[in-house]
Backbone as JSON, one array per atom type, in Angstrom:
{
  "sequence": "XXXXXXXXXXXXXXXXXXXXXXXXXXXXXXXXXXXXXXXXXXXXXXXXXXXXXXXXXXXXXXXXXXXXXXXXXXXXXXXXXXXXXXXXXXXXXXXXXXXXXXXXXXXXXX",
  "N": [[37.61, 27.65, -15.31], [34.98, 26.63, -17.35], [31.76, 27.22, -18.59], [29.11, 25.1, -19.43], [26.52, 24.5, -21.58], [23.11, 23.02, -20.35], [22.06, 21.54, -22.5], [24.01, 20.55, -23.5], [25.98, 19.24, -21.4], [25.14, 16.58, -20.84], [25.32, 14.89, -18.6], [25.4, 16.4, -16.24], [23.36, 17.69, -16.72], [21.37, 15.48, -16.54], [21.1, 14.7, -13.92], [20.22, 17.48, -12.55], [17.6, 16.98, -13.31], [16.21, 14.91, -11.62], [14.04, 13.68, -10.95], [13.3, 13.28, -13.65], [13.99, 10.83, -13.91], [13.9, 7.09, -14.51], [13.43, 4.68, -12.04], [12.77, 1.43, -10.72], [10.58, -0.08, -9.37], [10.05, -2.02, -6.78], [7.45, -4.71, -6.81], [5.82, -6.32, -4.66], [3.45, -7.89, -4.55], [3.7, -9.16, -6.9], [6.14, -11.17, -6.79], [5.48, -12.15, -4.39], [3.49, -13.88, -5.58], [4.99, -15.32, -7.66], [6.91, -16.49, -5.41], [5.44, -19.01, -5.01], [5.41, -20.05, -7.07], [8.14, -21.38, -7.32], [10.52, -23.39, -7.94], [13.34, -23.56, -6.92], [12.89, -22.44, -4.28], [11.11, -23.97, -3.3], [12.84, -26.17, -2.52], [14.57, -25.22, -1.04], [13.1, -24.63, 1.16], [12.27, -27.4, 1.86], [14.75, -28.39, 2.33], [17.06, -28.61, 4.56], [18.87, -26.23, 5.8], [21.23, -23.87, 6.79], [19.95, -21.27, 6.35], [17.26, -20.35, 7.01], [14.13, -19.66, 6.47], [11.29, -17.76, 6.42], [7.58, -16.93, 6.61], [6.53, -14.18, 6.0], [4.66, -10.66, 6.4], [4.32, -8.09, 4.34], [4.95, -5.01, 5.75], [2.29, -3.02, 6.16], [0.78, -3.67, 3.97], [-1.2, -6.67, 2.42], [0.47, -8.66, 1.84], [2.29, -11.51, 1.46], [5.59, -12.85, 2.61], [8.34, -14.81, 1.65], [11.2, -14.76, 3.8], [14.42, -14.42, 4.54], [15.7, -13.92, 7.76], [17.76, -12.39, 9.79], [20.65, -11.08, 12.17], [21.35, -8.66, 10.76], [18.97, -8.03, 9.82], [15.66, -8.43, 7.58], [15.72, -9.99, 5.03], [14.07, -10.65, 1.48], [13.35, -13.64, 0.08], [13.89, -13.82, -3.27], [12.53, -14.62, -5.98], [13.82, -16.63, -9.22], [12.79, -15.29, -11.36], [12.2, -12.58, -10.8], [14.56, -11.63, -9.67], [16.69, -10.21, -11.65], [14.84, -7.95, -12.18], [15.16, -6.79, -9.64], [18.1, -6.64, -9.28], [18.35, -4.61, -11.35], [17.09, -2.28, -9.97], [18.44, -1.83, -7.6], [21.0, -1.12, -9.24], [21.1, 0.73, -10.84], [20.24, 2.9, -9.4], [22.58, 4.18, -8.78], [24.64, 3.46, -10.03], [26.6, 1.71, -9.25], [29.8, -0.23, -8.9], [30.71, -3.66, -10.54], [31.28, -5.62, -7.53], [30.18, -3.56, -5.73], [27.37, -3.47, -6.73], [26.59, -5.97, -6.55], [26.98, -6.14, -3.33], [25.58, -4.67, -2.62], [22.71, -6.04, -3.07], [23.11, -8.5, -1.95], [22.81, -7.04, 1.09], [20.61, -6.81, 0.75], [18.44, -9.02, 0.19], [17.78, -11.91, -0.45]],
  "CA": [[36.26, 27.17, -15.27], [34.05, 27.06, -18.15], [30.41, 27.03, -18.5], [28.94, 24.55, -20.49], [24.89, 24.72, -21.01], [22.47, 22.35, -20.29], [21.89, 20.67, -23.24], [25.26, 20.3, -23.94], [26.29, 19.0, -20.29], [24.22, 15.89, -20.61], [25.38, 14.05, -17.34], [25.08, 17.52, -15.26], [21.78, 17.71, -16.66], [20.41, 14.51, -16.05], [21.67, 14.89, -12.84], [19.7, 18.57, -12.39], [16.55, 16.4, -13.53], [16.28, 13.9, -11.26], [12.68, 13.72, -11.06], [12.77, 12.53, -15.13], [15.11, 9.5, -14.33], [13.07, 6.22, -13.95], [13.34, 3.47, -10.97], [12.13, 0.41, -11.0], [9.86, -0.48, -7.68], [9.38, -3.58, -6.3], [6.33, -4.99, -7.09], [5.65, -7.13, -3.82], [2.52, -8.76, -4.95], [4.56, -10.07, -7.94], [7.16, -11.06, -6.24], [4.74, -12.98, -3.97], [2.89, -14.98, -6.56], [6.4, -15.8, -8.35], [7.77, -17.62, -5.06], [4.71, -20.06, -4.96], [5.88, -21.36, -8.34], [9.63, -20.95, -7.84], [10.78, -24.1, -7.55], [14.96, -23.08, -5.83], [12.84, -22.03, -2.92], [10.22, -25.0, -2.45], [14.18, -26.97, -2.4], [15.3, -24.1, 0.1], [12.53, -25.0, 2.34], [12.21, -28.64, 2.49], [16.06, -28.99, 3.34], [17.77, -28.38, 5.78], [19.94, -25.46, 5.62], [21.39, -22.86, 7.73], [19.17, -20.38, 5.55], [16.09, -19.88, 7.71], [13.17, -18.98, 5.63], [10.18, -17.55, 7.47], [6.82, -16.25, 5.74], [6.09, -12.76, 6.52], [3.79, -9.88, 6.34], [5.13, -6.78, 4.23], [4.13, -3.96, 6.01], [1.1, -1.98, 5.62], [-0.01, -4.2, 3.07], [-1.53, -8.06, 3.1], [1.3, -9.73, 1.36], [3.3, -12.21, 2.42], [6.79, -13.34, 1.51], [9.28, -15.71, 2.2], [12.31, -14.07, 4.25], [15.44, -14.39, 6.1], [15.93, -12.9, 9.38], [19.28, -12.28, 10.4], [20.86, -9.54, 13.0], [21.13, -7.64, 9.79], [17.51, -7.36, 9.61], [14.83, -9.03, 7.27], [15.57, -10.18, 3.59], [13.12, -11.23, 0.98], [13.89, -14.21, -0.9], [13.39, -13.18, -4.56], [12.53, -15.51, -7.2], [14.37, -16.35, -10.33], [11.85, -14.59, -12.66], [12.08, -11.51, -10.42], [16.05, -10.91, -9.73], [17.12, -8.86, -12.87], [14.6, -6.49, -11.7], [16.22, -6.19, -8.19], [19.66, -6.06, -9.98], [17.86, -3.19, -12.0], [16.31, -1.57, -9.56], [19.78, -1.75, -6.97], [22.74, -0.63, -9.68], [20.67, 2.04, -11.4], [19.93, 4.03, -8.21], [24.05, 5.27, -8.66], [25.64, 2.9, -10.86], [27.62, 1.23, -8.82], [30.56, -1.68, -10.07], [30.12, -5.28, -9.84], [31.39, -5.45, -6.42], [29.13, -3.01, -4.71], [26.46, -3.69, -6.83], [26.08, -7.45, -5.75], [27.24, -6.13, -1.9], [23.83, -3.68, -2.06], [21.92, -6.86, -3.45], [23.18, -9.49, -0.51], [22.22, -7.31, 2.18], [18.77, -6.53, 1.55], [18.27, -9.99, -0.8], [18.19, -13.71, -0.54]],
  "C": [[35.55, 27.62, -16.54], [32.36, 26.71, -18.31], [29.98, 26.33, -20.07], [26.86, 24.4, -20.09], [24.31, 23.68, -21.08], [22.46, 21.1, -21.13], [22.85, 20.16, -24.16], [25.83, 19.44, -23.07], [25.35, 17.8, -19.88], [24.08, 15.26, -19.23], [25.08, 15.07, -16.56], [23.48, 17.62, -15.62], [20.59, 17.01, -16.58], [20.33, 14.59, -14.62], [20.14, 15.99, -11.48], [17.69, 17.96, -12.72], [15.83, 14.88, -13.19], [15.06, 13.35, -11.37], [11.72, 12.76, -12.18], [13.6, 10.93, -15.07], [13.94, 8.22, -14.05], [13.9, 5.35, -12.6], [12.49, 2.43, -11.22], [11.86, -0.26, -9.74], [9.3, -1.63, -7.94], [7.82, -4.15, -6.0], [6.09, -6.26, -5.88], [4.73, -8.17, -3.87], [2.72, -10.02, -6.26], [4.86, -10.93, -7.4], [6.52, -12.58, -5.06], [4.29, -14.4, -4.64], [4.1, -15.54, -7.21], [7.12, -16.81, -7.17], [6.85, -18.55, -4.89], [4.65, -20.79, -5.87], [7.29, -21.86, -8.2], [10.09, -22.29, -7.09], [12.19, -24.61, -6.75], [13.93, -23.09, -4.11], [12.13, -22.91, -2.25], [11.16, -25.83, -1.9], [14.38, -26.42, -1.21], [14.32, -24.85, 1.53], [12.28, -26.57, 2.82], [13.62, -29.48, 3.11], [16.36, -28.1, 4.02], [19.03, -27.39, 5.95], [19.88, -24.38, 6.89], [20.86, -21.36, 7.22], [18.03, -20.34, 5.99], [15.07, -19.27, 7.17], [11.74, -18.7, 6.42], [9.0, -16.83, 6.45], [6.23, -14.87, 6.27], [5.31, -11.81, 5.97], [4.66, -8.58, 5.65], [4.08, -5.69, 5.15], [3.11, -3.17, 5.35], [0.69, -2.28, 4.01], [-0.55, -6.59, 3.59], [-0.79, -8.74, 2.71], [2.31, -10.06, 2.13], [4.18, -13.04, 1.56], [7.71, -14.28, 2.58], [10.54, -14.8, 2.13], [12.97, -14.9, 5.1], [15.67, -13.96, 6.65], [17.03, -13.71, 9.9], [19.42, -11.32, 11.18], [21.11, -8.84, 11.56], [19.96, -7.15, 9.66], [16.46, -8.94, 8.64], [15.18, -8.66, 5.82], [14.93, -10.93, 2.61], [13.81, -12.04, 0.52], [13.39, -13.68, -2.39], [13.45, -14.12, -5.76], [13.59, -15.54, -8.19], [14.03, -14.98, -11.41], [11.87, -13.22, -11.97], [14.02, -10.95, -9.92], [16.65, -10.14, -11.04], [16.6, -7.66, -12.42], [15.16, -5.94, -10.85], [17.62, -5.82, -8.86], [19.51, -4.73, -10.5], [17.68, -1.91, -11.07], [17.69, -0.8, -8.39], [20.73, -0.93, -8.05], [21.6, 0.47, -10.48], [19.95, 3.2, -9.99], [21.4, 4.52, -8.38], [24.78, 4.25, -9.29], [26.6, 2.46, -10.2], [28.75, 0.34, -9.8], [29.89, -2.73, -9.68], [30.03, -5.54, -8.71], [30.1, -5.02, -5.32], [27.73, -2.97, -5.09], [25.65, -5.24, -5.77], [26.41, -7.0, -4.16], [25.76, -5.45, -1.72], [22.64, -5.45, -2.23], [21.91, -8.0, -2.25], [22.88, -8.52, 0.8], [20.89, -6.64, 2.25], [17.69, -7.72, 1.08], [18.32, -11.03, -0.57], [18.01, -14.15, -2.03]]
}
């Protein structure tokens, strides 16, 4: 075992400084105003799919989004102009791979 210090040990010490790492939080009010332009989802809703889109209330605030409700639970749809961030915001919480990145993204995501 050897000891290596801090500022030498960059990944142990980002690690030890979690506090300084950023995230990138979902801006719901965005996110909102973005699917009333987004023209995939005005498509989504006027046909006929086995994709169930419902408009809902986020909690403990007044916005309201277009979701699917499944026995999994309740997933926002998410605009064009707003998925990178979700991609962002999903694979930089632990770096996942491709795989389990896109598996975190389908089940909390439309």
């Amino acid at each position: 075992m050897k000891h290596i210090s801090g500022k030498d040990n960059v990944v142990a010490d980002a690690l030890s400084r979690i506090e300084g790492t950023s995230t990138y939080p979902l801006a719901y009010e965005d996110i909102s105003r973005s699917q009333q332009d987004d023209k995939e989802l005005h498509l989504l809703l006027k046909q006929t799919t086995s994709l169930t889109l419902q408009k809902l209330q986020v909690p403990d605030t007044d916005v309201m989004l277009h979701c699917y409700i499944s026995t999994q639970g309740i997933h926002p749809y998410i605009p064009k102009t707003h998925r990178y961030q979700v991609f962002r915001y999903l694979h930089d919480l632990a770096h996942p791979g491709v795989l389990a990145t896109i598996r975190l993204i389908c089940r909390r995501f439309v």
